[in-house]
ZAPA-779908 format. One record per residue (C-alpha): residue number from 1; x negated, y, z negated. Coordinates in Angstrom, 2 decimals, m for minus. Layout:
N
  nr      xx      yy      zz
 NUM       X       Y       Z
...
***
This chain:
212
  nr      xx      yy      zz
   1   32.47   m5.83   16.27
   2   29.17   m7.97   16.63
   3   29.30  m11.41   15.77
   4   27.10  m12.83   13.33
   5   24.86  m14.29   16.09
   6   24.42  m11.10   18.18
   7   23.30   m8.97   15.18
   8   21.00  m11.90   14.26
   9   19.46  m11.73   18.12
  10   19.67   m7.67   18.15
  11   17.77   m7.94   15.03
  12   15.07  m10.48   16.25
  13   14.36   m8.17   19.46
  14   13.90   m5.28   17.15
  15   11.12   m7.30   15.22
  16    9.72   m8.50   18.54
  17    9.24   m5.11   19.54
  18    8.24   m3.07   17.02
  19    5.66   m5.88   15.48
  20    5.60   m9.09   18.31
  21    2.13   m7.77   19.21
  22    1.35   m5.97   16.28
  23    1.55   m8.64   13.02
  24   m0.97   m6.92   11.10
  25    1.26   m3.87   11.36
  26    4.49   m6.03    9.91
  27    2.17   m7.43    6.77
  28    1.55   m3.15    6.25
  29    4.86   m2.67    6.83
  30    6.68   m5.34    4.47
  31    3.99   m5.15    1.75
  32    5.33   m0.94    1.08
  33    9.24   m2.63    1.23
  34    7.85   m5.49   m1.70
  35    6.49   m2.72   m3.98
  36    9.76   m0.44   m3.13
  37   11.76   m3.39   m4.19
  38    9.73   m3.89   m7.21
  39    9.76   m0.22   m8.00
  40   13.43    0.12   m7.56
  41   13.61   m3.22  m10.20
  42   11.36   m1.39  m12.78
  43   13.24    1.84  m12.61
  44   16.48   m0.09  m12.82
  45   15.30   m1.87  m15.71
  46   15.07    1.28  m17.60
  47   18.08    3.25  m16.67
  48   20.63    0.50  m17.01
  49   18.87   m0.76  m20.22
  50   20.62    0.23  m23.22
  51   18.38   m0.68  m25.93
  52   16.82    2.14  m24.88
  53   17.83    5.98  m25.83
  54   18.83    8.34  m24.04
  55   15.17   10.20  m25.12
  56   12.58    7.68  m24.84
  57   14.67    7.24  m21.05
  58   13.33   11.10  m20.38
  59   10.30   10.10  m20.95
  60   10.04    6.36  m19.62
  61   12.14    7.09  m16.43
  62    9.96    9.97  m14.84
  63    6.55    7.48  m15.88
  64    7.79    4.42  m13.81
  65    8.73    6.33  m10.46
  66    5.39    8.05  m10.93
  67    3.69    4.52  m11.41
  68    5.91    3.52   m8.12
  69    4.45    6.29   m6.22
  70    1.00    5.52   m7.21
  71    1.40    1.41   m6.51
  72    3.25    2.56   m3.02
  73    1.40    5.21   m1.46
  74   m2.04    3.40   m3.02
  75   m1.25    0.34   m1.05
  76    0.20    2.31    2.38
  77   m3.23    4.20    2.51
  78   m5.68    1.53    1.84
  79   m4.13   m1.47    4.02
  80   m3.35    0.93    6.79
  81   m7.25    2.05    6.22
  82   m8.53   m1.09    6.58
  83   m6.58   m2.26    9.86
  84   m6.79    0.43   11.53
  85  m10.36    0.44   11.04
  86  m10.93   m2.66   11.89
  87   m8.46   m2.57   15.01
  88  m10.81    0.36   16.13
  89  m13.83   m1.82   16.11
  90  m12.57   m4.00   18.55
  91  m10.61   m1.56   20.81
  92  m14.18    0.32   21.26
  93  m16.12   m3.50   21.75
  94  m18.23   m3.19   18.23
  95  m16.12   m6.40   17.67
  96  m16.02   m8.94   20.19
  97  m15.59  m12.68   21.28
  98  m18.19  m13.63   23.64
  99  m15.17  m14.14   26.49
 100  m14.97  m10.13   25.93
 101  m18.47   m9.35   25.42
 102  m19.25  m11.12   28.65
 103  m16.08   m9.28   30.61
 104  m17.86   m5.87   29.37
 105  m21.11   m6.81   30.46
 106  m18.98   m7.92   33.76
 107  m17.34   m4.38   33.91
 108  m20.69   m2.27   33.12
 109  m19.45   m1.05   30.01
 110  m21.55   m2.90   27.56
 111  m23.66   m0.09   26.96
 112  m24.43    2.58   24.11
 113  m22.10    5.44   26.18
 114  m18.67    2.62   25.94
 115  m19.40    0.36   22.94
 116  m18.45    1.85   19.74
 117  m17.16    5.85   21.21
 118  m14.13    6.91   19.96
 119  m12.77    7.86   23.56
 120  m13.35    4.12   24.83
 121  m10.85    1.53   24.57
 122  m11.05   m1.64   26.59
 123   m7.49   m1.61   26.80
 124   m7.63    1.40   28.59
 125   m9.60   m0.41   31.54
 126   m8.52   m0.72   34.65
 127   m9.51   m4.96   34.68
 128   m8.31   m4.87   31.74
 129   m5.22   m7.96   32.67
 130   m8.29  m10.11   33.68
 131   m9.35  m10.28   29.46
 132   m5.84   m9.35   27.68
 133   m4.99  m13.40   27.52
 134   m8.16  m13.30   25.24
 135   m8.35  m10.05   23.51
 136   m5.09   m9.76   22.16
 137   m4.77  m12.88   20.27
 138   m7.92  m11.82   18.76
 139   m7.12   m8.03   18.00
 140   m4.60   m9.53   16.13
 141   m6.22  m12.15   14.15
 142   m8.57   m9.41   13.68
 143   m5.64   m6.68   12.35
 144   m4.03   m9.61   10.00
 145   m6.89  m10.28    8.22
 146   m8.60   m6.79    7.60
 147   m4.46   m6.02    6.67
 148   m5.03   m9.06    4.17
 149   m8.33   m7.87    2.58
 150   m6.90   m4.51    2.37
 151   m3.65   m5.61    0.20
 152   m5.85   m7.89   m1.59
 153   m7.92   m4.81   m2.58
 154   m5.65   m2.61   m3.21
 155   m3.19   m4.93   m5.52
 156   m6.22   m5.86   m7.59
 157   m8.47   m3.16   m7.44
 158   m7.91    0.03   m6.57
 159   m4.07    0.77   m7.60
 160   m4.64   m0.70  m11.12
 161   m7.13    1.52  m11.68
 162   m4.96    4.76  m10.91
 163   m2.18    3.44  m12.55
 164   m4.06    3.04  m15.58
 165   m6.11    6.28  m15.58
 166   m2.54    7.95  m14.85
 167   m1.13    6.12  m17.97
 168   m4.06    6.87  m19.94
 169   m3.50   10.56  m19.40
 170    0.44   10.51  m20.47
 171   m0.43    8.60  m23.82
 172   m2.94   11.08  m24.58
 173   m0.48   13.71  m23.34
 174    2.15   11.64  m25.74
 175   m0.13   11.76  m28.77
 176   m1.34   15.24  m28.50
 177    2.55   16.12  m28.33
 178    3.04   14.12  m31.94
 179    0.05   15.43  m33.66
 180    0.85   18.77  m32.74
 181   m1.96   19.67  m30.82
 182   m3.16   20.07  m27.40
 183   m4.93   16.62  m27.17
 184   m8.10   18.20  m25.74
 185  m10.13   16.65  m28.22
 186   m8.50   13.50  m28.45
 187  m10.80   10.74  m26.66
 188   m8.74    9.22  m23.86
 189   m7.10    5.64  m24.95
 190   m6.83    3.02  m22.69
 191   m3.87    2.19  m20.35
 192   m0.14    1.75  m22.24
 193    2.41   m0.70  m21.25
 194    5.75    0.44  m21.12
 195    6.68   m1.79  m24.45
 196    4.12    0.36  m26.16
 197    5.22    3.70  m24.65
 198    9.15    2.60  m25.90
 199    7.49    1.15  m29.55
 200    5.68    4.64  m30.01
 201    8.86    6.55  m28.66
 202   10.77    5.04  m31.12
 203    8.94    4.70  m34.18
 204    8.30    8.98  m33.79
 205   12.06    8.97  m33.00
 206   13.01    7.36  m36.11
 207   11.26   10.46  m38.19
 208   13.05   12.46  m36.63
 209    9.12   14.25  m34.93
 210    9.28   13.09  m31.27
 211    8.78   15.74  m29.27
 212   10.17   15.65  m25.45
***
């Protein structure tokens, strides 16, 4: 059995490997495990929670790992977006340093057939030892800070704004369900916490005219 100190080392080469010259790839990377973490926690919070019943838990448990999938897979796809964008632009020599812009001139390949084409990449160059010193440092500053912008986005833009159009449309799926009806002329309410989804549940339970 491993001591203590080789699975510490065996686990610090493994980092080094897989993100040592990739960090913007480890802030993608441990940003999904946070909100896995956090949706495990929410989840959790429900099922081992027993102020709540066993019926408003049909209905609450299925919402939160549906609002986990939204937070996770929102995140994944728009900070990967963003870095590998971004990563792109300065793999083709749209975004430079003027050490590399002048080592591209150097090489010929500053022009309108290399700069910007899908098919170039300057690490693909045959020279391309006599820039790495300089270019990799500065891919990835570059791939750390679109990865930043691109958590920062989606965190406070973009996957509040699904989760809350998604909740919107299972409260008005909710209400149409206790009035009876189909909820197709109901206007669409805003976005419901899950204390309000649990105080609806179980004021309808009460009555005995929740529906699930």
């Amino acid at each position: 059995m491993k001591s203590l100190g080789n699975l510490c080392s065996d686990f610090k080469n493994i980092m080094y490997k897989n993100y040592g010259e990739n960090p913007g790839k480890m802030l993608v990377h441990t940003g999904v495990l946070g909100w896995i973490l956090s949706s495990l926690a929410q989840v959790s919070a429900v099922v081992f929670n027993d102020k709540i019943s066993p019926e408003q838990k049909t209905f609450l448990i299925p919402q939160e790992i549906a609002d986990a999938a939204v937070n996770i897979l929102s995140f994944y796809v728009i900070t990967s977006s963003f870095k590998n964008l971004a990563s792109k632009l300065v793999s083709t020599g749209k975004l430079t340093t003027k050490p590399i812009k002048d080592f591209l001139v150097k090489q010929g390949a500053n022009t309108s057939e290399h700069i910007g084409k899908l098919g170039f990449n300057i690490e693909n160059m045959a020279s391309f030892s006599e820039i790495k010193n300089e270019y990799k440092p500065f891919k990835n500053g570059v791939d750390v800070v679109a990865s930043t912008v691109g958590s920062i986005i989606s965190c406070n833009i973009i996957t509040p704004v699904l989760r809350n159009q998604y909740a919107a449309k299972k409260q008005k799926e909710a209400i149409a369900k206790m009035h009876g009806g189909d909820g197709q002329n109901l206007k669409s309410p805003r976005g419901i916490t899950m204390d309000a989804y649990i105080k609806m549940s179980a004021m309808k339970h009460s009555s005995g005219s929740l529906k699930i």
